[in-house]
C-alpha positions in Angstrom: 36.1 -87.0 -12.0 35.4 -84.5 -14.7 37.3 -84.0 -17.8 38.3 -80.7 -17.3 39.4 -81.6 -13.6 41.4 -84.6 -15.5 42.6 -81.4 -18.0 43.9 -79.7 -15.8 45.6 -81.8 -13.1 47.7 -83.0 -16.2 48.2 -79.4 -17.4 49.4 -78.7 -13.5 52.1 -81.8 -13.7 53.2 -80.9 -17.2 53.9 -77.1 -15.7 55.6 -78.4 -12.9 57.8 -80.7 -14.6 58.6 -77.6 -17.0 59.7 -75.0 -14.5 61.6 -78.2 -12.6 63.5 -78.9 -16.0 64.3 -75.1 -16.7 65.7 -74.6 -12.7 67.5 -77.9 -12.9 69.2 -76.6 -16.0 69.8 -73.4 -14.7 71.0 -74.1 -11.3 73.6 -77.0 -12.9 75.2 -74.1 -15.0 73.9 -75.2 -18.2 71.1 -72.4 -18.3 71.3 -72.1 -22.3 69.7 -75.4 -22.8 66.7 -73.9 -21.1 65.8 -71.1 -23.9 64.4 -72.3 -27.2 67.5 -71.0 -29.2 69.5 -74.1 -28.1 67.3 -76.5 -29.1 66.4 -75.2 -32.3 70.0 -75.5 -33.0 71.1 -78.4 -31.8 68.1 -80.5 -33.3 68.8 -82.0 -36.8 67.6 -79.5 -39.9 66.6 -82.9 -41.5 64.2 -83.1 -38.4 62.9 -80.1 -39.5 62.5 -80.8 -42.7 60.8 -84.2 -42.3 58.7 -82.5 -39.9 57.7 -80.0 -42.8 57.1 -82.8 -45.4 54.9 -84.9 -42.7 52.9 -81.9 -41.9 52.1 -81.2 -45.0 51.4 -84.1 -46.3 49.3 -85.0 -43.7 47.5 -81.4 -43.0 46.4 -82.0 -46.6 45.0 -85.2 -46.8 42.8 -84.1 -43.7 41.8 -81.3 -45.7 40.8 -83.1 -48.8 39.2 -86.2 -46.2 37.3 -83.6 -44.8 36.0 -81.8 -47.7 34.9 -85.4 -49.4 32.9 -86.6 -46.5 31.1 -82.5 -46.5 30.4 -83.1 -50.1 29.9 -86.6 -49.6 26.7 -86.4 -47.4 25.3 -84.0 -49.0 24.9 -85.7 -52.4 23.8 -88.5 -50.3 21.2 -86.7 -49.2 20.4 -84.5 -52.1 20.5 -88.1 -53.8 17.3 -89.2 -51.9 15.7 -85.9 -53.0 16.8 -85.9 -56.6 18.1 -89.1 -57.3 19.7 -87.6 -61.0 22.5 -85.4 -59.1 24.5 -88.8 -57.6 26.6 -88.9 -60.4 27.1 -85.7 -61.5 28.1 -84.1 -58.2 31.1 -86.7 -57.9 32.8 -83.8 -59.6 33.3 -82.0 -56.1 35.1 -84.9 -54.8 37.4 -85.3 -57.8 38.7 -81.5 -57.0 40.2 -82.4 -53.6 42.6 -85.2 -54.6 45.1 -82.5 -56.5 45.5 -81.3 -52.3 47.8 -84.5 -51.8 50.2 -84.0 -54.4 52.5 -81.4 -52.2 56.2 -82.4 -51.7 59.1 -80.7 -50.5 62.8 -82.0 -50.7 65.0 -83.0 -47.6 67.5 -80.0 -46.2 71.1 -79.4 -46.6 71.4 -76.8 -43.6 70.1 -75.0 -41.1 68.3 -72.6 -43.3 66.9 -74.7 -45.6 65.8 -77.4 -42.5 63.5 -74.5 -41.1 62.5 -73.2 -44.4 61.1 -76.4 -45.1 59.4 -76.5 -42.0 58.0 -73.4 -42.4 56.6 -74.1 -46.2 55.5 -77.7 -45.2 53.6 -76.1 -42.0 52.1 -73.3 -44.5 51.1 -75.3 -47.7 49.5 -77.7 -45.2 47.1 -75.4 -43.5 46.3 -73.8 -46.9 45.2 -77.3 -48.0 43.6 -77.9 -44.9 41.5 -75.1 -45.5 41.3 -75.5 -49.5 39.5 -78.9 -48.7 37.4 -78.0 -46.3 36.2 -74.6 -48.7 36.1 -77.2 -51.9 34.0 -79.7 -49.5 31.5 -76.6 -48.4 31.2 -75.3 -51.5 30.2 -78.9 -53.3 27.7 -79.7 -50.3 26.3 -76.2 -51.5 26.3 -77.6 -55.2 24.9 -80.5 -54.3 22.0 -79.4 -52.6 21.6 -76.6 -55.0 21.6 -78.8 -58.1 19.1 -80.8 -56.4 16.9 -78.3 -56.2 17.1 -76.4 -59.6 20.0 -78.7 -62.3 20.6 -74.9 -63.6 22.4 -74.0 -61.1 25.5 -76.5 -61.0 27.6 -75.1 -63.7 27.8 -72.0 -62.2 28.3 -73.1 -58.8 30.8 -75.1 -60.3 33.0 -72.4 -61.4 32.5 -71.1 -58.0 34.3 -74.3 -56.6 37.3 -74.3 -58.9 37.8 -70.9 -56.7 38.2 -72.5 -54.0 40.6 -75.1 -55.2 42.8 -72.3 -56.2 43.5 -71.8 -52.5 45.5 -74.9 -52.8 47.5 -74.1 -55.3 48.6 -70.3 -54.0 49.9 -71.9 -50.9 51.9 -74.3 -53.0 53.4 -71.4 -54.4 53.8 -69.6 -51.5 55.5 -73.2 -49.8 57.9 -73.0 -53.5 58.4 -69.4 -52.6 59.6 -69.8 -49.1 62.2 -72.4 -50.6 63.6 -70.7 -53.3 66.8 -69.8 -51.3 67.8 -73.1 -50.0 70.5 -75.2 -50.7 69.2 -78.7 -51.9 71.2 -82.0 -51.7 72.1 -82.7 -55.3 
């Protein structure tokens, strides 16, 4: 069997077991456990928060894992080329470990549960997306500074933009929290 044949039986049983679940629910009389509004109210806003944290934590060290292994190769292989660049290139993967330092605090209610959720999901996608920018832009330093060393300065500069990404979605995440109650 193919894998999209594999694909999409399982896609067929998970529909099935779906619309089986929502009838069951709604022929029983307890139809408002079929919409989304229940569960997003009777699941716990620490969930949700924890959820946030996790995601962002973990969308961001992706982020930085993948921009290191971009830049990575490439001074690898701008190494074999111009063996002076190894050590100066490092630079590029020094920028991505100030991804991981993104924390958010656990919720007091409802609001703040989702809030966090919401600024976890966000600053984690920004830092996804700031590591793999800071990761393209040092493969393009790399290979550059291989081929003329008065380039890497300037393409330098050109990479702290991108790790600036990072840090506007951590403000944006801070932002999204301002309002919430914290436990004390």
């Amino acid at each position: 069997m193919r894998l999209c044949t594999i694909f999409i039986i399982f896609f067929g049983i998970f529909v099935f077991v779906c619309i089986a679940f929502i009838f069951g629910n709604l022929m029983t009389g307890l139809g408002e456990r079929a919409g989304l509004s229940w569960f997003l109210h009777t699941t716990n806003p620490h969930m949700w928060a924890g959820l946030g944290v996790g995601l962002c934590v973990s969308l961001s060290v992706v982020g930085a894992a993948m921009g290191i292994y971009i830049t990575g190769t490439s001074v690898v292989g701008g190494g074999v080329r111009s063996p002076r660049i190894r050590t100066k290139n490092l630079i590029s993967t020094y920028v991505m470990h100030h991804v991981i330092n993104n924390r958010k605090s656990m919720a007091k209610n409802m609001f703040t549960g989702f809030a966090t959720f919401g600024a976890g999901l966000a600053v984690g996608l920004v830092n996804l997306s700031c590591g793999i920018c800071v990761g393209i832009v040092g493969s393009g330093a790399a290979l550059s500074d291989a081929a003329n060393s008065a380039l890497f300065v300037k393409i330098l500069i050109v990479e702290i933009f991108g790790s600036a990404i990072g840090l506007f979605g951590l403000i944006v995440g801070i932002y999204m929290t301002s309002n919430a109650e914290m436990i004390k």
